[in-house]
C-alpha angles and dihedrals in degrees: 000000000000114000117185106273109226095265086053083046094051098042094046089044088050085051088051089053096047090044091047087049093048093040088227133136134220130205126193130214100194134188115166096018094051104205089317076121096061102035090056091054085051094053088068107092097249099025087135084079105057097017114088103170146269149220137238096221092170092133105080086229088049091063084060098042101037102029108030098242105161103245094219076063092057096042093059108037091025126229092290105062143094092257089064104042080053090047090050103048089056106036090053090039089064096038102060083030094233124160082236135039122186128196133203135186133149148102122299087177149167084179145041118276120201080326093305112126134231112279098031119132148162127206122198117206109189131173095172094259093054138029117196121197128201120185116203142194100201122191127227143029131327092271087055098037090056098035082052095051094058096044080052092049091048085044096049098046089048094051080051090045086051 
């Protein structure tokens, strides 16, 4: 099982801090990384106050059901795309009516997914006026493709936090 590494735990502590300051909240609608997100942002002392919730959304119909992804989105960009992690990070944005919603979709690996290689992964940042979309090539195993997609998603939500 993946725990958050130190560099995760500080990241997702130093999320905790900007979120308290701002008195804003965050969500997760997360595929490859299944909750590890959100598990990591527990694992700060005081996370009830700026975690909302989440959602493991790994199965392709339960984007659609849990997080509100339209499914002719799906049907057309496929689970794995930049159209769905923006879809994610705002359906479940709206659904556990945080300020923030993060979505995250990808390949862990070790194998090719819908041609998308291992390692690929987007993450969608909403806060309901703007989505923001990164699309990343991380190296190493599942463990570290996962563990990296959620140090990206911290990173990126700070740099929007400013």
């Amino acid at each position: 099982m993946t725990t958050s590494s130190p560099v995760t735990g500080a990241l997702a502590a130093e999320l905790q801090r900007a979120l308290l300051a701002r008195g804003e909240t965050v969500a997760a609608a997360e595929s490859l990384t299944a909750g590890l997100f959100c598990a990591t942002l527990a694992s700060v002392p005081g996370a009830s106050a700026t975690l909302r919730g989440g959602a493991v959304v790994y199965a392709t119909d339960l984007k659609s059901a849990l997080a509100g992804v339209p499914e002719e989105l799906l049907a057309e960009h496929g689970p794995v795309s930049p159209q769905t992690a923006a879809a994610l990070a705002e359906g479940i944005r709206l659904r556990c009516g945080s300020t923030w919603g993060v979505g995250l979709t990808g390949v862990a690996g070790p194998d090719p997914v819908d041609g998308h290689g291992p390692g690929r992964v987007y993450l969608g940042v909403s806060d309901g006026e703007r989505t923001d979309v990164a699309e990343l090539d991380l190296p190493g195993d599942r463990s570290a493709v996962r563990a990296g997609a959620v140090a990206a998603a911290c990173r990126s939500l700070l740099d929007r936090l400013g």
